[in-house]
Structures are given as structure tokens and as C-alpha cells.
mmCIF file of the N, C-alpha and C atoms, coordinates in Angstrom:
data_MODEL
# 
_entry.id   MODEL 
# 
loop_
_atom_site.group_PDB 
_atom_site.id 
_atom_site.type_symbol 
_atom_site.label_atom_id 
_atom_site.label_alt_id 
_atom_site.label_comp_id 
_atom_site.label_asym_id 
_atom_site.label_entity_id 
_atom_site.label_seq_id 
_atom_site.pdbx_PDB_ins_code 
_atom_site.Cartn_x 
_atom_site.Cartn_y 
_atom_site.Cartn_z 
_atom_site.occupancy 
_atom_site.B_iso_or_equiv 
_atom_site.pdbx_formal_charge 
_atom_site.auth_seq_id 
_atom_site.auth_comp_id 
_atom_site.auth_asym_id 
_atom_site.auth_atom_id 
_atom_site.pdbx_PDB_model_num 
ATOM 1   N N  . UNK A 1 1  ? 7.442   8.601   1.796   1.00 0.00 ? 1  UNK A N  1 
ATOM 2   C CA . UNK A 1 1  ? 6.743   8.244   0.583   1.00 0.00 ? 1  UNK A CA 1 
ATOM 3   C C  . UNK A 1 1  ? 5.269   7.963   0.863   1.00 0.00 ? 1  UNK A C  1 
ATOM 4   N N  . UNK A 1 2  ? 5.026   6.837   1.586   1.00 0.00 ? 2  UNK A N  1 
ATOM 5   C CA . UNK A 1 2  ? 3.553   6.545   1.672   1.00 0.00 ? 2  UNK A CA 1 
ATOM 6   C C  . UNK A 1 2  ? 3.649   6.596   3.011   1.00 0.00 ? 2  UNK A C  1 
ATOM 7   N N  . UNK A 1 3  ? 2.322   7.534   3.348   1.00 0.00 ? 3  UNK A N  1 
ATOM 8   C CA . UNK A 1 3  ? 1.512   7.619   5.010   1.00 0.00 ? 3  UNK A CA 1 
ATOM 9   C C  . UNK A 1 3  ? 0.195   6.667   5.318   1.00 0.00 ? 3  UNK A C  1 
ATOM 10  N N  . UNK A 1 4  ? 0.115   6.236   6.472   1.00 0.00 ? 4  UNK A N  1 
ATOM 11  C CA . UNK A 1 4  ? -1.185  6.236   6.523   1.00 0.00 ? 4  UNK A CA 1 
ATOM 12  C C  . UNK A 1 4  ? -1.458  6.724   7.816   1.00 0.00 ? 4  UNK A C  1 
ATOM 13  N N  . UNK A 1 5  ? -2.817  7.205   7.820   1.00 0.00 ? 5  UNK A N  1 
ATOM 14  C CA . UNK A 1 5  ? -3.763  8.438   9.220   1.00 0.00 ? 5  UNK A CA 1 
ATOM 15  C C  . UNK A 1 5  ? -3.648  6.968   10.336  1.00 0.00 ? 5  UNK A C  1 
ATOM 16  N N  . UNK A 1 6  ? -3.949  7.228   11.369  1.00 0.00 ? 6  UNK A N  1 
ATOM 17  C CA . UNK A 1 6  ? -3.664  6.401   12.449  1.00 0.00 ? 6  UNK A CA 1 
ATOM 18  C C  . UNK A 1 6  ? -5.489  5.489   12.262  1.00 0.00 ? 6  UNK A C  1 
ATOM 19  N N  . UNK A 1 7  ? -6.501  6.126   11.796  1.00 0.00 ? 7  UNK A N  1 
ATOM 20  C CA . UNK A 1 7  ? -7.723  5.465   11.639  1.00 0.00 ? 7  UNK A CA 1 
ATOM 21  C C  . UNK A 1 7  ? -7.269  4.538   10.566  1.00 0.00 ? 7  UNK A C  1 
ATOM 22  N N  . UNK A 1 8  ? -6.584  4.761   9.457   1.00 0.00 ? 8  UNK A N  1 
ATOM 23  C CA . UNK A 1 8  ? -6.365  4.172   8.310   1.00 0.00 ? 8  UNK A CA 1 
ATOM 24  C C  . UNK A 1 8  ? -5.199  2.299   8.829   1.00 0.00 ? 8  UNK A C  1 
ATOM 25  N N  . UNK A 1 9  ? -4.359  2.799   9.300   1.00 0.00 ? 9  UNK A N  1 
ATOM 26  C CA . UNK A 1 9  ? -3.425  2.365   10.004  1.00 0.00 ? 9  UNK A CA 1 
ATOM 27  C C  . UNK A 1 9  ? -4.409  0.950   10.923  1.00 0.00 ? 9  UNK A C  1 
ATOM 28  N N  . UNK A 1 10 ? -5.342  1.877   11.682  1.00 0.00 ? 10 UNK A N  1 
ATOM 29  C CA . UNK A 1 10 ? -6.260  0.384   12.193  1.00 0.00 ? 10 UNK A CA 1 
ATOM 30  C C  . UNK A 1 10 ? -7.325  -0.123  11.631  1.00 0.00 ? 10 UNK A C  1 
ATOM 31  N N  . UNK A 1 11 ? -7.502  0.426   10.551  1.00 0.00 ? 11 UNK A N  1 
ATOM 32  C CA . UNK A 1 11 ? -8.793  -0.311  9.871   1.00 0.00 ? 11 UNK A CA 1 
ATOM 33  C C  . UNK A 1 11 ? -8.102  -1.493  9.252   1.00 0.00 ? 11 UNK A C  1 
ATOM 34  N N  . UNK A 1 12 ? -6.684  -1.312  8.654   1.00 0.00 ? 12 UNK A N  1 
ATOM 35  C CA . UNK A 1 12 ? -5.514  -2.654  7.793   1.00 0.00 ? 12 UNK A CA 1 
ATOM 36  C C  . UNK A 1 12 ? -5.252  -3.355  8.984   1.00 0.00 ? 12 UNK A C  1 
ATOM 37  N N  . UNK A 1 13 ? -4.994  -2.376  9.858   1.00 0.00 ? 13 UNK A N  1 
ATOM 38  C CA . UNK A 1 13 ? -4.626  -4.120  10.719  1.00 0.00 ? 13 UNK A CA 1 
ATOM 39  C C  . UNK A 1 13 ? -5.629  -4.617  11.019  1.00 0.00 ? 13 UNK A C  1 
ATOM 40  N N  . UNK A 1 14 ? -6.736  -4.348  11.315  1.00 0.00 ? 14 UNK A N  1 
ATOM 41  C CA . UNK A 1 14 ? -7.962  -5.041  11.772  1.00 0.00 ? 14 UNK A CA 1 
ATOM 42  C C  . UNK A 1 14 ? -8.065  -6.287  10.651  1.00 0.00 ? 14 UNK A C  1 
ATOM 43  N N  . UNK A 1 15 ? -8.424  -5.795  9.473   1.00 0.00 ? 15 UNK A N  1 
ATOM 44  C CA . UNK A 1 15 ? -8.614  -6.617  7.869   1.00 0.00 ? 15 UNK A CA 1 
ATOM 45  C C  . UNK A 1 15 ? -6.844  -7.486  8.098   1.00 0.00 ? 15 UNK A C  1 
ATOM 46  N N  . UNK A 1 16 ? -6.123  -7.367  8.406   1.00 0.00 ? 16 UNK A N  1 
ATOM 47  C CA . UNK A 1 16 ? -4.796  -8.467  8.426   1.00 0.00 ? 16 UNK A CA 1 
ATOM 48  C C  . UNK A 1 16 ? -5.231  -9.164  9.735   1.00 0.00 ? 16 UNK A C  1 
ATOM 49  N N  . UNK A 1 17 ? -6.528  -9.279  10.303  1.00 0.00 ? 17 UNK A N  1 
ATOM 50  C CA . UNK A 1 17 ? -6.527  -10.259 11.597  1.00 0.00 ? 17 UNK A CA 1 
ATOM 51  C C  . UNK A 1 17 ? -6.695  -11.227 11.010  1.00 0.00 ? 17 UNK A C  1 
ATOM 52  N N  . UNK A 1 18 ? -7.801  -11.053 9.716   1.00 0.00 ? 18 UNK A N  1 
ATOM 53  C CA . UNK A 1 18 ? -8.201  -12.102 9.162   1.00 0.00 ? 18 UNK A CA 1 
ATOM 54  C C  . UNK A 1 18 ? -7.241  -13.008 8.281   1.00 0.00 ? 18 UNK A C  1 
ATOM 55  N N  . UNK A 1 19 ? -6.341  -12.459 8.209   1.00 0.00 ? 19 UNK A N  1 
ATOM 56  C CA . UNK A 1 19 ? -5.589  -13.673 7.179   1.00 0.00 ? 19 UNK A CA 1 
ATOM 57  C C  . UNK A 1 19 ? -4.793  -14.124 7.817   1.00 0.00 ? 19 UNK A C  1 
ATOM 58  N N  . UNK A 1 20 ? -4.288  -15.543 7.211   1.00 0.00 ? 20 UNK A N  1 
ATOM 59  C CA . UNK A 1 20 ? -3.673  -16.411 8.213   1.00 0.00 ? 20 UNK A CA 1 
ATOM 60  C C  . UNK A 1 20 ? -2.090  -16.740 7.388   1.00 0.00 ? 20 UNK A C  1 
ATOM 61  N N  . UNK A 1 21 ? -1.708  -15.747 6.908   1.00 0.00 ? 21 UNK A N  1 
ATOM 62  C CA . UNK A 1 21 ? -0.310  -15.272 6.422   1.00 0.00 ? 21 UNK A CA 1 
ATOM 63  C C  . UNK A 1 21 ? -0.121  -14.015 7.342   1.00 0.00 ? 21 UNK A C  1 
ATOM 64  N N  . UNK A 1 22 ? 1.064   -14.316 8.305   1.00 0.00 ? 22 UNK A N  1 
ATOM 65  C CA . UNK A 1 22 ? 1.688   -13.360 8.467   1.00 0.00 ? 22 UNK A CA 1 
ATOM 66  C C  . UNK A 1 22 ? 2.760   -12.939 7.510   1.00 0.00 ? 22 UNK A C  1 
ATOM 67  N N  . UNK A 1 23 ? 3.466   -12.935 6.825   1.00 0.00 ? 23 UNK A N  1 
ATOM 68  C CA . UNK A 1 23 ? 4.264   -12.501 5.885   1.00 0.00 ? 23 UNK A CA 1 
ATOM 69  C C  . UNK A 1 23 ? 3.319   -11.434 5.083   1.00 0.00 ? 23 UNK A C  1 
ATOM 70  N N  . UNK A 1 24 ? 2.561   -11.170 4.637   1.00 0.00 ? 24 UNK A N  1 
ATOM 71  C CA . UNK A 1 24 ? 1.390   -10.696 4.111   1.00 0.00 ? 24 UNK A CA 1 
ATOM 72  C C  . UNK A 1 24 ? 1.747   -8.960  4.160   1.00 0.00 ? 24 UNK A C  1 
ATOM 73  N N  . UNK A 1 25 ? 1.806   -8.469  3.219   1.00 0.00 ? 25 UNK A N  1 
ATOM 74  C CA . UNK A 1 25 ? 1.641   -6.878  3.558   1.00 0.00 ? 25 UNK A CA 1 
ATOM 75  C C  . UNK A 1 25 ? 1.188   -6.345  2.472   1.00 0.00 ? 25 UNK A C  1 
ATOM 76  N N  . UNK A 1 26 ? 0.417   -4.943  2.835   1.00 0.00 ? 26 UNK A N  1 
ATOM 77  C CA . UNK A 1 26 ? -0.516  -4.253  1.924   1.00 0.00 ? 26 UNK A CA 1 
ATOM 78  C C  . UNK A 1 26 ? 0.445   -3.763  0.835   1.00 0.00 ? 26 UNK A C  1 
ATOM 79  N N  . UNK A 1 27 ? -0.849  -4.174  -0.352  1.00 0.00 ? 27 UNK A N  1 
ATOM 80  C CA . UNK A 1 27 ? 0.052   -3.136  -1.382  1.00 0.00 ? 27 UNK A CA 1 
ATOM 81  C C  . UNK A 1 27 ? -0.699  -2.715  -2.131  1.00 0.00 ? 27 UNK A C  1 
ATOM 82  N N  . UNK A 1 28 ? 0.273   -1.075  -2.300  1.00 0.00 ? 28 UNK A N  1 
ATOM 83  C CA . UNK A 1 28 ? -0.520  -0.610  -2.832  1.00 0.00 ? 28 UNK A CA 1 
ATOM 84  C C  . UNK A 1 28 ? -0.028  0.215   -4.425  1.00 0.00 ? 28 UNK A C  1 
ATOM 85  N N  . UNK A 1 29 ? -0.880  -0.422  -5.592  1.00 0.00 ? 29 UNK A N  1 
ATOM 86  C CA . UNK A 1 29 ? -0.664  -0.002  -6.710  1.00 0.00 ? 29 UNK A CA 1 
ATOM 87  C C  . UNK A 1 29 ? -1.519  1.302   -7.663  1.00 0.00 ? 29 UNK A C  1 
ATOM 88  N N  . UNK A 1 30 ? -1.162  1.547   -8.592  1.00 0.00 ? 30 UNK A N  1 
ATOM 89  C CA . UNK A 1 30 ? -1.203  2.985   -9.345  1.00 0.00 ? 30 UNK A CA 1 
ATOM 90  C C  . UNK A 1 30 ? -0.868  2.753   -10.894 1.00 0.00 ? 30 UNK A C  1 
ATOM 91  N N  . UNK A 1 31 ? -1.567  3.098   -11.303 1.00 0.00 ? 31 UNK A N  1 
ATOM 92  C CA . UNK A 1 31 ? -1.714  3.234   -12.538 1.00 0.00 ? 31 UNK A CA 1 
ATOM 93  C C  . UNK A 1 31 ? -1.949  4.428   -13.586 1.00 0.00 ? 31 UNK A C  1 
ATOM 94  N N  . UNK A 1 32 ? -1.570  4.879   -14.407 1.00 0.00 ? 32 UNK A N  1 
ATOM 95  C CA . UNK A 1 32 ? -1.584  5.937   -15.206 1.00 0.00 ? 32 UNK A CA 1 
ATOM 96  C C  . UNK A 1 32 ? -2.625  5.666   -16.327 1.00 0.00 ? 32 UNK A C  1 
ATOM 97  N N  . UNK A 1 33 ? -4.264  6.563   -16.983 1.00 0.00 ? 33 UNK A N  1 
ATOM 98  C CA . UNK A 1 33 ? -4.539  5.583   -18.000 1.00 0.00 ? 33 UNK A CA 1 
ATOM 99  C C  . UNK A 1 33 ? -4.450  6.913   -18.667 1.00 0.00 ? 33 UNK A C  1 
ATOM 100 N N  . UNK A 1 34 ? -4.929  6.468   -20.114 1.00 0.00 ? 34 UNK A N  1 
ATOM 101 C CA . UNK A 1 34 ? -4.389  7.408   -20.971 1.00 0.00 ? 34 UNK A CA 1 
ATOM 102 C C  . UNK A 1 34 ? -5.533  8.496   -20.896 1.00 0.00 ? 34 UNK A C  1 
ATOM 103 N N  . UNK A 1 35 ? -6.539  9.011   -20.506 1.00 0.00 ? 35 UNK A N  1 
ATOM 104 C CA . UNK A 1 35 ? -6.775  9.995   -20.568 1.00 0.00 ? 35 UNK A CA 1 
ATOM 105 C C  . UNK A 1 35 ? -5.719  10.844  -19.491 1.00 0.00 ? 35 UNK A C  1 
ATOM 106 N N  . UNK A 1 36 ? -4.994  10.357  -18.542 1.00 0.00 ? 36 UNK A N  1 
ATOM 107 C CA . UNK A 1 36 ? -4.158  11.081  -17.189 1.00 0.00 ? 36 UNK A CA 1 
ATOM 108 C C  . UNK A 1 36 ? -4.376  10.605  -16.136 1.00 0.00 ? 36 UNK A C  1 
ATOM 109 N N  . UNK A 1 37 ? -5.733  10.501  -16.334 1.00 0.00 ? 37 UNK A N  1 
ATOM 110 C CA . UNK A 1 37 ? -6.079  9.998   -14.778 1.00 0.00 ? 37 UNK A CA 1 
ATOM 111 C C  . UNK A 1 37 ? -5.199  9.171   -13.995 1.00 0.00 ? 37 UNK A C  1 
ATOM 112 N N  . UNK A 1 38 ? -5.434  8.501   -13.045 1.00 0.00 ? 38 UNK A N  1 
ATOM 113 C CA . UNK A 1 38 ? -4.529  7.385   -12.398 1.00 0.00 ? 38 UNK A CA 1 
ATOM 114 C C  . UNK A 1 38 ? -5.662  6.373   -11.312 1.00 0.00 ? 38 UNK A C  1 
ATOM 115 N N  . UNK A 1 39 ? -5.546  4.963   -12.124 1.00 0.00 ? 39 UNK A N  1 
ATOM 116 C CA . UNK A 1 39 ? -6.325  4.164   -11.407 1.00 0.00 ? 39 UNK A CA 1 
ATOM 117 C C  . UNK A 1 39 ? -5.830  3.601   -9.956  1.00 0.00 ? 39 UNK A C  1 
ATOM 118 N N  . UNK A 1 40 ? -5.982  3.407   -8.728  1.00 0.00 ? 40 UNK A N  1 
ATOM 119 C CA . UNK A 1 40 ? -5.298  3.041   -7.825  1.00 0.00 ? 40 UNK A CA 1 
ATOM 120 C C  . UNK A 1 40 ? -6.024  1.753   -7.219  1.00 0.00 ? 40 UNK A C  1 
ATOM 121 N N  . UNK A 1 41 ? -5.113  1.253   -6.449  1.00 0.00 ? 41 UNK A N  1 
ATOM 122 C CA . UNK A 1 41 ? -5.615  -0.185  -6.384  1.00 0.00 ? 41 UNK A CA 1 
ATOM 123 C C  . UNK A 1 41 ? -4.696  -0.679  -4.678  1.00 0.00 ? 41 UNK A C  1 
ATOM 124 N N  . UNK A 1 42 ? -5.238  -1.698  -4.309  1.00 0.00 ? 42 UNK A N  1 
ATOM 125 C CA . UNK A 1 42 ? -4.397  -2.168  -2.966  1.00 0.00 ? 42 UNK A CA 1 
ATOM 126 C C  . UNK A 1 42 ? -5.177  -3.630  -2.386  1.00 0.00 ? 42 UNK A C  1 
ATOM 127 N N  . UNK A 1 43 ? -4.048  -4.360  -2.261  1.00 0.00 ? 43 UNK A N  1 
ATOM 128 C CA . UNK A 1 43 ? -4.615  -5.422  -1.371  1.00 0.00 ? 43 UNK A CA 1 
ATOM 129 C C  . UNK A 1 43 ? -3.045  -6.136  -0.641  1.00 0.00 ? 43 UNK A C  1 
ATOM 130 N N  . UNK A 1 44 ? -3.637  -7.475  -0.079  1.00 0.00 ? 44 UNK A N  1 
ATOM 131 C CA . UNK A 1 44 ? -2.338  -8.385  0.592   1.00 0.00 ? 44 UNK A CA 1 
ATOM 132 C C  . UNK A 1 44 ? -1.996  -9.069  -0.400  1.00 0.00 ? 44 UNK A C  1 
ATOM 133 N N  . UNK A 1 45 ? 0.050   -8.926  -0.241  1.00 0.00 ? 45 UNK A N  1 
ATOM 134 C CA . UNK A 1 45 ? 0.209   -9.682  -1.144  1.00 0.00 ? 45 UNK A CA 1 
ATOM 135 C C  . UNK A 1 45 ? 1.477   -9.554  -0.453  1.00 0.00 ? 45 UNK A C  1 
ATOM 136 N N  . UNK A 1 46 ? 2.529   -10.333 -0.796  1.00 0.00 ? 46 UNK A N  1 
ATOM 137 C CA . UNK A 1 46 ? 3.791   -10.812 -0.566  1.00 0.00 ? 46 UNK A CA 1 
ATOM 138 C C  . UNK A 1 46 ? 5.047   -9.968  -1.100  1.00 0.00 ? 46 UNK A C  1 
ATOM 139 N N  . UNK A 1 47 ? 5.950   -9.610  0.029   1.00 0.00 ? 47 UNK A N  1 
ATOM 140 C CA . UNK A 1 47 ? 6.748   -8.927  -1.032  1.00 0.00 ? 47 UNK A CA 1 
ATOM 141 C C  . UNK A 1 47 ? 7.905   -9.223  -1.950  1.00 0.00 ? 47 UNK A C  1 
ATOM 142 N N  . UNK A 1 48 ? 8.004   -8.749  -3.060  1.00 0.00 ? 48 UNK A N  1 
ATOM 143 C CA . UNK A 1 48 ? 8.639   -8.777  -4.235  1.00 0.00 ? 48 UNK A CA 1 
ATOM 144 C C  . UNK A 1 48 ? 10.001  -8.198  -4.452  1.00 0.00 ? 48 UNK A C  1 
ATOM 145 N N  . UNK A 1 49 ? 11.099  -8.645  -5.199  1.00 0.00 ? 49 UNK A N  1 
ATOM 146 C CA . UNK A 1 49 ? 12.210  -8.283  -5.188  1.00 0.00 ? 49 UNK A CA 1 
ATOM 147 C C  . UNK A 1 49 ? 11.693  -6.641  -5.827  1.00 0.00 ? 49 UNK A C  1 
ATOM 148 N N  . UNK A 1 50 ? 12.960  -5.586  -5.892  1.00 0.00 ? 50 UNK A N  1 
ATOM 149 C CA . UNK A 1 50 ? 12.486  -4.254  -6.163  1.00 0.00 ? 50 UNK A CA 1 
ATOM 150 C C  . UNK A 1 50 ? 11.144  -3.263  -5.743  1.00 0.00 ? 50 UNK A C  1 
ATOM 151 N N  . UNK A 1 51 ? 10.669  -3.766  -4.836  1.00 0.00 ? 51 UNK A N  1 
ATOM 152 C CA . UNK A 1 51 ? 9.256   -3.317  -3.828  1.00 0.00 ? 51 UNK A CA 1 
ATOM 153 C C  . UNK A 1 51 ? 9.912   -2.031  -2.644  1.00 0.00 ? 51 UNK A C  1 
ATOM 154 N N  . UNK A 1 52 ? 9.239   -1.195  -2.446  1.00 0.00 ? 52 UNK A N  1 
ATOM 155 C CA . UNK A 1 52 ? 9.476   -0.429  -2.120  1.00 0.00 ? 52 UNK A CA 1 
ATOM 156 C C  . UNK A 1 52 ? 8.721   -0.606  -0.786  1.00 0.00 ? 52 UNK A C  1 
ATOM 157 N N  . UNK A 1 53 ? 9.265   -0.860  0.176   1.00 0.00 ? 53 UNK A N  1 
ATOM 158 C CA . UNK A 1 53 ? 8.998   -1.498  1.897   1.00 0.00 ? 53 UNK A CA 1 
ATOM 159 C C  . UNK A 1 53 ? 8.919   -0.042  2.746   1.00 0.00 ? 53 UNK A C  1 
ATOM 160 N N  . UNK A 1 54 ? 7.724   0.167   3.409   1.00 0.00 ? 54 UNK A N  1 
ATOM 161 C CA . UNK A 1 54 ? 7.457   1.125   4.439   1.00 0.00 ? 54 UNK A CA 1 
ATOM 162 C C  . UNK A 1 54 ? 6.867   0.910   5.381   1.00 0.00 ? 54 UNK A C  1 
ATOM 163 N N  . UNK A 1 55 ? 7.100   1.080   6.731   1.00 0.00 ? 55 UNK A N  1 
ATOM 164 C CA . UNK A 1 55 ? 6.381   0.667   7.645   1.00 0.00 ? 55 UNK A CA 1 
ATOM 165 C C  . UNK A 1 55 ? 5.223   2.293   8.252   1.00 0.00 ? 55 UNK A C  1 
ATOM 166 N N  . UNK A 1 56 ? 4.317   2.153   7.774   1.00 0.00 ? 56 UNK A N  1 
ATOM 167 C CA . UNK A 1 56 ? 3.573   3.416   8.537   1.00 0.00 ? 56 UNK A CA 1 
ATOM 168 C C  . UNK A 1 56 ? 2.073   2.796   9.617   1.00 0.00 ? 56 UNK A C  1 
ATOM 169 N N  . UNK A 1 57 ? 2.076   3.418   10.916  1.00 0.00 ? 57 UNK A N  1 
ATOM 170 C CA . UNK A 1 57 ? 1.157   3.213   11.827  1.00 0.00 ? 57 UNK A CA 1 
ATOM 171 C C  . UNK A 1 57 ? 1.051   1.362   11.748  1.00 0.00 ? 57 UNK A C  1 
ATOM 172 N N  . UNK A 1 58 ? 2.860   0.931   11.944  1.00 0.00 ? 58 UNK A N  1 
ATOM 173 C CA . UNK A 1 58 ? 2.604   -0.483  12.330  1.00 0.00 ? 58 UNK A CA 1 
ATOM 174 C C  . UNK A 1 58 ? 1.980   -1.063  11.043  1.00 0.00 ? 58 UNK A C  1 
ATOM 175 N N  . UNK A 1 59 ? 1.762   -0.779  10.027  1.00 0.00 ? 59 UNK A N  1 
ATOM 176 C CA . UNK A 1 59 ? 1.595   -1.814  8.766   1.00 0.00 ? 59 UNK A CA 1 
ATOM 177 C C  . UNK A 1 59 ? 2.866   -1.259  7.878   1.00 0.00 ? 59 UNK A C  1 
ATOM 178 N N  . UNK A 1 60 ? 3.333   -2.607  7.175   1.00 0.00 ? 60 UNK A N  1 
ATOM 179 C CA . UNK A 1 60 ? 4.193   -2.559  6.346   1.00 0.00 ? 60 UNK A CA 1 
ATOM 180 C C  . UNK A 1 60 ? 3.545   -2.508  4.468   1.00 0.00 ? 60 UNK A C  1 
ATOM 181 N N  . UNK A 1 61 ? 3.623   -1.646  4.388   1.00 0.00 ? 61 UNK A N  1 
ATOM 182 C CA . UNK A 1 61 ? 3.368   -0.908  2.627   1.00 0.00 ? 61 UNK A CA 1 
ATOM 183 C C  . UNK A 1 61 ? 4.434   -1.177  1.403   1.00 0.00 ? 61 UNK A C  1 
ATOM 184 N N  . UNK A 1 62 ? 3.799   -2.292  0.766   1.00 0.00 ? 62 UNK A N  1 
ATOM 185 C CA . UNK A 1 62 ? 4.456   -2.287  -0.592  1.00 0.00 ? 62 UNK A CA 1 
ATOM 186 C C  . UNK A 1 62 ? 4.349   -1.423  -1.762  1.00 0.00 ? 62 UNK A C  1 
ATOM 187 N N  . UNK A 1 63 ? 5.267   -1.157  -2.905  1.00 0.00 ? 63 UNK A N  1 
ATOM 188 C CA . UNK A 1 63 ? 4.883   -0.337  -3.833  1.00 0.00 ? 63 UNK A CA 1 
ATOM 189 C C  . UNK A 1 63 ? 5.834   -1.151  -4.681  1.00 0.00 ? 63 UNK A C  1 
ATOM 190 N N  . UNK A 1 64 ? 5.558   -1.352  -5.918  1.00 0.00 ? 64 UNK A N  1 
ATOM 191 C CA . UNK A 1 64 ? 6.251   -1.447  -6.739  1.00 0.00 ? 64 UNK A CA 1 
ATOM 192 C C  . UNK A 1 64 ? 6.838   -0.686  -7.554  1.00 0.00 ? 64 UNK A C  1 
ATOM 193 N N  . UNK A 1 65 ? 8.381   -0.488  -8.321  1.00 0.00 ? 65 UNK A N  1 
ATOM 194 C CA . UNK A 1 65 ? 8.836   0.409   -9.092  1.00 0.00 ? 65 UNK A CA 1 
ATOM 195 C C  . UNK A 1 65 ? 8.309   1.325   -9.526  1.00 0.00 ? 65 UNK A C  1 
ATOM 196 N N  . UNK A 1 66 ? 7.034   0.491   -10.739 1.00 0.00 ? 66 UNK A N  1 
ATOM 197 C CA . UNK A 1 66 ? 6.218   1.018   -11.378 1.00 0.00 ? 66 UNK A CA 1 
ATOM 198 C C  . UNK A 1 66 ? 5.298   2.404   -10.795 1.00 0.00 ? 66 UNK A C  1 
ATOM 199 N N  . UNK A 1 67 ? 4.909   1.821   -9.640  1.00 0.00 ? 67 UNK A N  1 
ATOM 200 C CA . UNK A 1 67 ? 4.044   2.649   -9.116  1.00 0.00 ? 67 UNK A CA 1 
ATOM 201 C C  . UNK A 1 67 ? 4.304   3.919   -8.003  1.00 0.00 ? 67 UNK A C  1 
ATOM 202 N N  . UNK A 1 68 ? 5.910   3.721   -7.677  1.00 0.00 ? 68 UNK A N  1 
ATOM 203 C CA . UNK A 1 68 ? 6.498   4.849   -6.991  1.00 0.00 ? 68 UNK A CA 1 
ATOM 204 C C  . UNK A 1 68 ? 6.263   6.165   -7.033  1.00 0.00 ? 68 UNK A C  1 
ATOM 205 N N  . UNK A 1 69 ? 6.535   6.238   -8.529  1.00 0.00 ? 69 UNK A N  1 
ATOM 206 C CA . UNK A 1 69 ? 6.044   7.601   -8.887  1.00 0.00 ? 69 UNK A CA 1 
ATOM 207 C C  . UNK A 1 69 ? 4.799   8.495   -8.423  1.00 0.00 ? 69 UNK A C  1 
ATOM 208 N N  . UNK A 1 70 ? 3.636   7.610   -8.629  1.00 0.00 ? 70 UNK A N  1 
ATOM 209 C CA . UNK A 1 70 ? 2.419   8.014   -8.824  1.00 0.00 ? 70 UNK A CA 1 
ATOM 210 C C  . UNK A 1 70 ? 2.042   8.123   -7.418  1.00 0.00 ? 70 UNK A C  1 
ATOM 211 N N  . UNK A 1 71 ? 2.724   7.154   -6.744  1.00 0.00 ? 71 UNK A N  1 
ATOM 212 C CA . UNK A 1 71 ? 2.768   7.382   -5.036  1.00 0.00 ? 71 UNK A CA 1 
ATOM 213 C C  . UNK A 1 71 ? 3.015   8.086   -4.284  1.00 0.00 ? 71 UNK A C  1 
ATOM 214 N N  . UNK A 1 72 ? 4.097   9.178   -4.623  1.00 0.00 ? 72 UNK A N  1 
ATOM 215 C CA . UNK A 1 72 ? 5.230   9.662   -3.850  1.00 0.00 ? 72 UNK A CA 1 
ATOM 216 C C  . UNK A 1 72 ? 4.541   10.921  -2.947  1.00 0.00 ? 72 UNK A C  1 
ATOM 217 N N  . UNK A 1 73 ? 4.336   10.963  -2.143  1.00 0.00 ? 73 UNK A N  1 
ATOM 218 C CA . UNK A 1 73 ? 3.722   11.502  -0.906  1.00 0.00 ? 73 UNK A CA 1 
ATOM 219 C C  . UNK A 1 73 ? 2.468   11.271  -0.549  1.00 0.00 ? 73 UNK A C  1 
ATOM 220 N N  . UNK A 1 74 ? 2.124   10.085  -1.196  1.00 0.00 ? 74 UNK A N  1 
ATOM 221 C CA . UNK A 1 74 ? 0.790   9.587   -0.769  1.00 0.00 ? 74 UNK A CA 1 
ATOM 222 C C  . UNK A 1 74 ? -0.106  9.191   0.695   1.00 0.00 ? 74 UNK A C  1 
ATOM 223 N N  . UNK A 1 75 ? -1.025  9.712   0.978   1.00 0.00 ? 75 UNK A N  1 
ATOM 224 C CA . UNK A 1 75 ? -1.149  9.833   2.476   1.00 0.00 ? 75 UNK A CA 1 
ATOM 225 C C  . UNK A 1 75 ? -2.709  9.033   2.426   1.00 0.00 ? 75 UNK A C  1 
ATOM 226 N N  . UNK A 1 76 ? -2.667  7.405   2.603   1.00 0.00 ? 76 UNK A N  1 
ATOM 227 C CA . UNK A 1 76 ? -4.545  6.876   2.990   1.00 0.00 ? 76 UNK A CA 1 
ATOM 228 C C  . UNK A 1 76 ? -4.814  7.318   4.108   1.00 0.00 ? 76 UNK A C  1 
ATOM 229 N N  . UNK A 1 77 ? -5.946  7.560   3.798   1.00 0.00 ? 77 UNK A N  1 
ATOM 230 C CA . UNK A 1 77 ? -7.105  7.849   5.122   1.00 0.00 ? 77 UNK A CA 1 
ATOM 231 C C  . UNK A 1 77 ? -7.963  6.713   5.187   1.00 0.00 ? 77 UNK A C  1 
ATOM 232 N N  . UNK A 1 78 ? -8.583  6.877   6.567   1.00 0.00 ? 78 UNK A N  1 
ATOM 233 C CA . UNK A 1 78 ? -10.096 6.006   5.994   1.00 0.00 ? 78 UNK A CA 1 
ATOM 234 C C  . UNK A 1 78 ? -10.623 7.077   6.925   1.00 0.00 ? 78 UNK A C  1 
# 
């Protein structure tokens, strides 16, 4: 479902040195607006019952229900 590039992969863990929650994992959300487009969005946050848990390049990736869809072979870079 969700990738991330191995640069991508260490730029999040670098940014998770700084917080002092380990429980903490990226997430990342999606949105549909009505012209089609799709707004996307991501930060640390805790995970949630029905969250969709992935571990790629050693970070663990949340998604919510909602946003599965809009996700589904999604690959960050940095």
C-alpha cells in the first residue's frame, strides 16, 4: 500500500529524533475536494483503532479508512 524511497525513509526518522513520544508514527492523510483533486496531508500522531499500520524503510505509516483509497500504491519520496 504505502512506500517510502530509502531518502524519504531517513529524512522521518531523522524528524522522529525530535519527539519525545516513541509510540508516535507518521500519518499520512488524503482527501478528495470537489473539484477531484486530492489534498494530502501527514504528520505524528498516535495510532487509532481501524488505521491501517505499515512498516516501510523502518518507519511505521498510518492511514486511516478514509484515506486508504486515495493511498493505495502510494510511494513518498523526498
Amino acid at each position: 500500500m504505502i512506500t517510502l524511497t530509502p531518502s524519504a525513509g531517513e529524512q522521518v526518522r531523522k524528524a522522529m529524533q525530535d519527539l519525545d513520544d516513541e509510540e508516535l508514527a507518521l500519518r499520512l492523510a488524503a482527501k478528495e475536494e470537489a473539484d477531484g483533486s486530492v489534498s494530502l496531508g501527514m504528520g505524528f500522531d498516535l495510532e487509532r483503532d481501524q488505521d491501517l499500520s505499515v512498516v516501510s524503510e523502518g518507519v511505521v505509516v498510518l492511514v486511516s479508512p478514509i484515506s486508504q483509497p486515495l493511498l493505495q500504491d502510494t510511494v513518498l519520496d523526498y
